[in-house]
C-alpha positions in Angstrom: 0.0 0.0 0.0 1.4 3.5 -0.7 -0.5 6.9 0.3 -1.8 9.1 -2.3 -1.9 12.8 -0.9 -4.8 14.9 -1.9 -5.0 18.7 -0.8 -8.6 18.9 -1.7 -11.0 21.7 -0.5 -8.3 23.0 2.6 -5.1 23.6 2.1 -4.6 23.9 5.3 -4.5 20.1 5.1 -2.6 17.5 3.5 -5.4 14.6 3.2 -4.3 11.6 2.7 -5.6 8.1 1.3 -4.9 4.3 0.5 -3.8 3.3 -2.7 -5.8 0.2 -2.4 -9.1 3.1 -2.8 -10.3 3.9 -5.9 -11.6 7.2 -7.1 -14.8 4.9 -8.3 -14.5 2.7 -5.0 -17.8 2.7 -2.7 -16.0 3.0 0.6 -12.9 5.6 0.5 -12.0 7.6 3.6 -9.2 10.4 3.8 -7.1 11.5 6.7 -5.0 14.5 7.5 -2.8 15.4 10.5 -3.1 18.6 12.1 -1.1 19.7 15.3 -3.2 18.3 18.4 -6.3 15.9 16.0 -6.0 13.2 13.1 -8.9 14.2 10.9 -11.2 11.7 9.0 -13.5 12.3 6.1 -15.4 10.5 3.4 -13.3 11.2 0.2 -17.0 11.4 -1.9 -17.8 14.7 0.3 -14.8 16.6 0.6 -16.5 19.2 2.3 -19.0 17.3 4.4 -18.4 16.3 8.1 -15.2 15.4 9.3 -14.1 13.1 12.7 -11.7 14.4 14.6 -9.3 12.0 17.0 -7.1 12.4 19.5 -3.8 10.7 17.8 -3.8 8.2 21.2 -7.3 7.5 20.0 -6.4 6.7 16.0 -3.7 4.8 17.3 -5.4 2.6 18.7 -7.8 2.3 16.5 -5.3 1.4 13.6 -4.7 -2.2 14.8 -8.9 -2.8 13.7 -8.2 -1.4 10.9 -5.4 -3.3 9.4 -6.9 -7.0 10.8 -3.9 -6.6 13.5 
């Protein structure tokens, strides 16, 4: 897997996704680092809600993510 980075609708932001998604793929999230929160966001609505984590939180999520 290698990360694709997409600036997208804030520049502020350098979002981030899997190169295992697909521009046509059903189920594609983005995430971005920001100083203190790991943001999270469907990559079909750029500019529609967005998670924000704690990085001790995404961290521990990861391991679900990746079948540990």
């Amino acid at each position: 897997m290698t990360l694709k980075p997409y600036g997208g609708a804030n520049p502020d932001c350098m979002w981030t996704k899997s190169s295992y998604s697909t521009d046509e793929g059903p189920d594609c999230v983005e995430v971005a680092a920001v100083p203190d929160r790991i943001l999270v966001r469907d990559s079909k609505n750029p500019d529609g809600p967005r998670l924000a984590l704690a990085p001790t939180t995404w961290a521990a999520f990861l391991p679900y993510t990746s079948g540990r």
